[in-house]
Structures are given as C-alpha cells and as structure tokens.
Backbone as ProteinMPNN parsed JSONL, in Angstrom:
{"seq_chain_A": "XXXXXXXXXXXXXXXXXXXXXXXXXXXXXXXXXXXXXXXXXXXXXXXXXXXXXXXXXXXXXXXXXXXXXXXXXXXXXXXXXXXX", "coords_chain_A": {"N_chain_A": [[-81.465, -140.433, 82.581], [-81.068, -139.966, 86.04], [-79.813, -137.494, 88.062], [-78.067, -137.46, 91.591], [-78.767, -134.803, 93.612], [-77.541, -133.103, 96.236], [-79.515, -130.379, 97.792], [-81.042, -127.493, 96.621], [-82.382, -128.262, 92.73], [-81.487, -126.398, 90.121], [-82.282, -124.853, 86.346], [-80.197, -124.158, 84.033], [-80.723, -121.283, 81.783], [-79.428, -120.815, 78.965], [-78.398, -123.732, 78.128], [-80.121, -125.467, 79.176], [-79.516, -127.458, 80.683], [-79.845, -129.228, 83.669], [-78.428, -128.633, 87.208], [-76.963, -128.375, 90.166], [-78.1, -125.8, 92.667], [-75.871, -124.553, 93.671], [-74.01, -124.72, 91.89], [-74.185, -123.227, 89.738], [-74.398, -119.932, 88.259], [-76.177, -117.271, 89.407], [-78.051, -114.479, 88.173], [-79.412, -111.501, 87.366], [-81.296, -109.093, 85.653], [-81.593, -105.701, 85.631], [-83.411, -102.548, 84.767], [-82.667, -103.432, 82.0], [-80.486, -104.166, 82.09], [-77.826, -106.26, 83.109], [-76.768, -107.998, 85.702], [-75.574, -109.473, 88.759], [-77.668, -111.283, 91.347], [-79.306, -109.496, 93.625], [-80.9, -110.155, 95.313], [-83.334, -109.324, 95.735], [-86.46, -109.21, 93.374], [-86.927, -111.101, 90.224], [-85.346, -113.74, 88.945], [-82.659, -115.873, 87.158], [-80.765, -118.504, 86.031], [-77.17, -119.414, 85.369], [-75.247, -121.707, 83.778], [-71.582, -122.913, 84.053], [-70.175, -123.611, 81.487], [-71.704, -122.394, 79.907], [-70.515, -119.742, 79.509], [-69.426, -118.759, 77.834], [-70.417, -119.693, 75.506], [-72.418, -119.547, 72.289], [-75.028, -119.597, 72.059], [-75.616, -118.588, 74.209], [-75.44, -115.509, 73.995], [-78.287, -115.23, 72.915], [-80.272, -115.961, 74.752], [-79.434, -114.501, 77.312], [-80.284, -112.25, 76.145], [-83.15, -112.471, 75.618], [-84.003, -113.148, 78.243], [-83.454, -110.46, 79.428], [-84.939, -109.007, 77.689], [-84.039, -107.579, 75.623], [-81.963, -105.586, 73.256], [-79.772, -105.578, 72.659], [-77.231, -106.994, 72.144], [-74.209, -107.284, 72.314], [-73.72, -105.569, 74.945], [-74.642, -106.829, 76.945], [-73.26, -109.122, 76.349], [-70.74, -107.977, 77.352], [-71.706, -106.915, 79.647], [-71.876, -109.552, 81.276], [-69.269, -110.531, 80.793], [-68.088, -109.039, 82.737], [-68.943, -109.422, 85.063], [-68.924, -112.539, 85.495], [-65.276, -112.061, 85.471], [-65.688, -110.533, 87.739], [-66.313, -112.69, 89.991], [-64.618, -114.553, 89.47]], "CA_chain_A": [[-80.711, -140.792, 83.752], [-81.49, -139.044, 87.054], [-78.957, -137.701, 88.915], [-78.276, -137.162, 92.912], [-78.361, -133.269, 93.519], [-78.486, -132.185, 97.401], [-80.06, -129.281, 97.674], [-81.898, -127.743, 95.665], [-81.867, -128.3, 90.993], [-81.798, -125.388, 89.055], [-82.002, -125.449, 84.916], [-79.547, -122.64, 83.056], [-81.703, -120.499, 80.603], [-78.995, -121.231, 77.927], [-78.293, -125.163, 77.256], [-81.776, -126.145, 79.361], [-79.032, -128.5, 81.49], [-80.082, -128.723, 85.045], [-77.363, -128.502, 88.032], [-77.582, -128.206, 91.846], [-78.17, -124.437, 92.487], [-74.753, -123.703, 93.932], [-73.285, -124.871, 90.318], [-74.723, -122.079, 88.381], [-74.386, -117.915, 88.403], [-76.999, -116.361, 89.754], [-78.217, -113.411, 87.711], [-80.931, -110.85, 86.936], [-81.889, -108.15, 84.577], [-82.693, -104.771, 85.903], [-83.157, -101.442, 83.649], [-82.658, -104.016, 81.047], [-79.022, -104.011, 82.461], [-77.347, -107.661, 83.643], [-75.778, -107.99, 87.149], [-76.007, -110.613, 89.885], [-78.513, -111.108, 91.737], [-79.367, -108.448, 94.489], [-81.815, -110.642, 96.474], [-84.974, -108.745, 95.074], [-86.843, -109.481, 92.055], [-86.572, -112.025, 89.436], [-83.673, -113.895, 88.808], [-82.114, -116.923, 86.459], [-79.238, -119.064, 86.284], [-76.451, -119.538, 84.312], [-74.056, -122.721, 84.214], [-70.395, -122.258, 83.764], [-70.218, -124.405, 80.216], [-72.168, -121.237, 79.159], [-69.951, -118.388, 80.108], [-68.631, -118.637, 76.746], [-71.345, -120.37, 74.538], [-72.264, -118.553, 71.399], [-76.415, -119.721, 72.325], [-75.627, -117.464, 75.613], [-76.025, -114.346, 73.816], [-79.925, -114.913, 72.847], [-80.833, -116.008, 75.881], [-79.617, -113.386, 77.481], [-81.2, -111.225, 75.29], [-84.232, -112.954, 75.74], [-83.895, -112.537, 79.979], [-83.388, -109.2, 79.527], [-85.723, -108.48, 76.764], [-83.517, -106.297, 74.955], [-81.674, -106.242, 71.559], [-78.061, -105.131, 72.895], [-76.624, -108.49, 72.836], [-72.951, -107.038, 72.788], [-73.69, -104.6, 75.762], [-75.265, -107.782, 77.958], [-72.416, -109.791, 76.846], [-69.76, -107.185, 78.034], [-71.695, -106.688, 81.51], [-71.601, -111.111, 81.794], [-67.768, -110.877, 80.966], [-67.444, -107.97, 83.792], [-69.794, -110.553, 86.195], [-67.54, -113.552, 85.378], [-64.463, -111.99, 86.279], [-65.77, -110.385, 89.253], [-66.611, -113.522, 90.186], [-63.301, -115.542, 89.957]], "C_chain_A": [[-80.824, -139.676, 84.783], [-80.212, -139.137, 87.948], [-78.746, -137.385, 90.646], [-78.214, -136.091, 93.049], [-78.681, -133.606, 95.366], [-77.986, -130.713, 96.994], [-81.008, -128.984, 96.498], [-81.278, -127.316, 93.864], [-82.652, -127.104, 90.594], [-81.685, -125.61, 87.69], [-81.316, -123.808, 84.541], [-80.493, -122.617, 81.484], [-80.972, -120.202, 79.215], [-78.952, -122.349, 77.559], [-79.326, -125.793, 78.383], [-81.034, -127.251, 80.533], [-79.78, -128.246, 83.301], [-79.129, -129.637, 85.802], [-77.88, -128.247, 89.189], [-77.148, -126.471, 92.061], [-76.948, -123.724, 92.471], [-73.424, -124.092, 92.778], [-73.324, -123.664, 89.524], [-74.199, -120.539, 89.219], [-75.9, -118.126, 88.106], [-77.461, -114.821, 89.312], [-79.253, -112.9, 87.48], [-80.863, -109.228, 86.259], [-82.742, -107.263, 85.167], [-82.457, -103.771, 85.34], [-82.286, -102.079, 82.711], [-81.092, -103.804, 81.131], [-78.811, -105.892, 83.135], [-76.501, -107.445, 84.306], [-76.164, -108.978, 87.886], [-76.862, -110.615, 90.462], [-78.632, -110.725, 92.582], [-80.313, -109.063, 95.408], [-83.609, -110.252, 96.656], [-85.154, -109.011, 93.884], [-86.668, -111.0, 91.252], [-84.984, -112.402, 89.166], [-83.269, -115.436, 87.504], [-80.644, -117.179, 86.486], [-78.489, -119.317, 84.555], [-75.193, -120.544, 84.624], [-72.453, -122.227, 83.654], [-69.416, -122.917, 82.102], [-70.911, -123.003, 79.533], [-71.791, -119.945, 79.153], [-69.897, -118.162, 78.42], [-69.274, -118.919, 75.55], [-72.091, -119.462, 73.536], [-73.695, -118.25, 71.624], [-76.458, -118.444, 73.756], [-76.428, -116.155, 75.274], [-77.215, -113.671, 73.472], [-80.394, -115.498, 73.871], [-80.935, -115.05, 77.159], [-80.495, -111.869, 77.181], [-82.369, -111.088, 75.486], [-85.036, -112.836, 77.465], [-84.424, -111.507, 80.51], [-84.599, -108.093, 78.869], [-85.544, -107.125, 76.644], [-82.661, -106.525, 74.158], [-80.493, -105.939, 71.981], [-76.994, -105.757, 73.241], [-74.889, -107.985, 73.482], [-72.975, -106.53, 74.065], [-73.68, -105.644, 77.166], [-73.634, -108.735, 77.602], [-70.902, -109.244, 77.543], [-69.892, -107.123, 79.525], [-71.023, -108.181, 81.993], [-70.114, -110.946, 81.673], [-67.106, -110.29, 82.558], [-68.141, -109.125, 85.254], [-68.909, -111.903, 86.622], [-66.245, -113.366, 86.141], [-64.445, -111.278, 87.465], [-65.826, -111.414, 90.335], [-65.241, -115.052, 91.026], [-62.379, -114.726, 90.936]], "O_chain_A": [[-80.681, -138.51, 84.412], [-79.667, -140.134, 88.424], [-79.803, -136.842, 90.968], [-77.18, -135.815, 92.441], [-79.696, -134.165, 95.78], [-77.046, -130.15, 96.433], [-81.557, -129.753, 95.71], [-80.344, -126.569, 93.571], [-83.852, -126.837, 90.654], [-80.981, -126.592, 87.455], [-81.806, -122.695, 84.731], [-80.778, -123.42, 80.595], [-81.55, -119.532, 78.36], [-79.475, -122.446, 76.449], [-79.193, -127.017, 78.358], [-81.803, -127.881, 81.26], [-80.088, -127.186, 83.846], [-78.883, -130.81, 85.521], [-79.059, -127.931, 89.35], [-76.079, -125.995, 91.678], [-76.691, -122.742, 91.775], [-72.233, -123.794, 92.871], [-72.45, -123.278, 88.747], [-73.798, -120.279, 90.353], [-76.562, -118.702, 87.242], [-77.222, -113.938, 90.135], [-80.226, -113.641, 87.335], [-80.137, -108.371, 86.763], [-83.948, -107.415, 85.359], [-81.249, -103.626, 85.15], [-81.21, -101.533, 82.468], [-80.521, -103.26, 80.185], [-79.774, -106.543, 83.542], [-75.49, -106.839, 83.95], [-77.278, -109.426, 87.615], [-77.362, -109.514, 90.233], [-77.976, -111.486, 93.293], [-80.548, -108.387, 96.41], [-84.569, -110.658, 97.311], [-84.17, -109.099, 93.15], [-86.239, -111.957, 91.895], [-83.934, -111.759, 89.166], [-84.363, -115.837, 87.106], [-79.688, -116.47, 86.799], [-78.874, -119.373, 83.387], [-74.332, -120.312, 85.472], [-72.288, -121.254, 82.917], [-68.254, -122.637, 81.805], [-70.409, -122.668, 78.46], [-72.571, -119.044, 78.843], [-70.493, -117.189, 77.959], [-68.795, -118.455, 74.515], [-72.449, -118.418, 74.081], [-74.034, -117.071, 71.523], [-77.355, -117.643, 74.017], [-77.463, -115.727, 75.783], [-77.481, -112.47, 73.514], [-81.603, -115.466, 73.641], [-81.931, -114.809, 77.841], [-81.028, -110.938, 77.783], [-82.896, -109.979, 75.574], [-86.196, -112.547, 77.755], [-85.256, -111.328, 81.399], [-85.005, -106.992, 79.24], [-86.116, -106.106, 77.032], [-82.331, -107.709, 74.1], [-79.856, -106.284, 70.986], [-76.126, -105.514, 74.079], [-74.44, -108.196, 74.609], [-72.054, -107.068, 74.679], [-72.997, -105.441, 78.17], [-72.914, -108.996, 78.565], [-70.115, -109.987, 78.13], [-69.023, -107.193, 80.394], [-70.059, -108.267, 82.753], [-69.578, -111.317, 82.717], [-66.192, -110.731, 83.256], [-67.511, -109.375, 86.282], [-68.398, -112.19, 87.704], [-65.932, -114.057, 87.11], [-63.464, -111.282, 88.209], [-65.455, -111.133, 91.475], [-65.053, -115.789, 91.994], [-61.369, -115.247, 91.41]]}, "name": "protein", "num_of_chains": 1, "seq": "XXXXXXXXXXXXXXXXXXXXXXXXXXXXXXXXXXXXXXXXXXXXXXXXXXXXXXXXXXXXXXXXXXXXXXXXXXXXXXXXXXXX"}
C-alpha cells in the first residue's frame, strides 16, 4: 500500500519504515560520536517509534561503525531530549 508523502520520503536505518523527511531525526556520526546533523557530511534518519527500540542500538552501531553501543545510546538519549 502506497502512501501520500509531500515532500520528500525518507527510510529510518532501524525498522526500514519509510516516512516523509520532516517525520524522522536527522542524525550523523562524526569521530565515531552521534549528534544531529550539522549540514556537512553524511547523514541518516531515525523515526520516532525507534527512539526506544531495542534493534536501535545495532544500527546505530552499524552508522557509526563502532562497538560502544551504550556510549551511542547515551549521546541519542541526550539528542532526544534536546530535541523535545
């Protein structure tokens, strides 16, 4: 089933769902560190069904390509509530 998005569809790099861009967090992985996205470099999304999702923390991992899942999921908690 296809759904109506305007603008433009992004897919989150944890549950593969795809959302209209301004659904998702915006994030990117630099000095194998996780913060928002700064407007340079690479970047990926993250839907808000996955703040919390246990699959989060290897994908992240996987982003980042780095083994410090706790460390990445501490920065995403600090991202989150900067956020709200």
């Amino acid at each position: 089933m296809r759904q109506n998005y305007s603008g433009p569809v992004r897919m989150c790099v944890s549950c593969r769902k795809r959302e209209a861009q301004n659904q998702l967090l915006r994030l990117q992985c630099a000095e194998r560190s996780l913060r928002r996205y700064s407007g340079t470099g690479r970047s990926f999304y993250l839907c808000p069904e996955c703040f919390t999702a246990k699959q989060t923390a290897k994908a992240l991992a996987r982003q980042c390509k780095s083994g410090e899942i706790e460390r990445l999921l501490n920065e995403l908690k600090e991202i989150i509530t900067d956020v709200r």
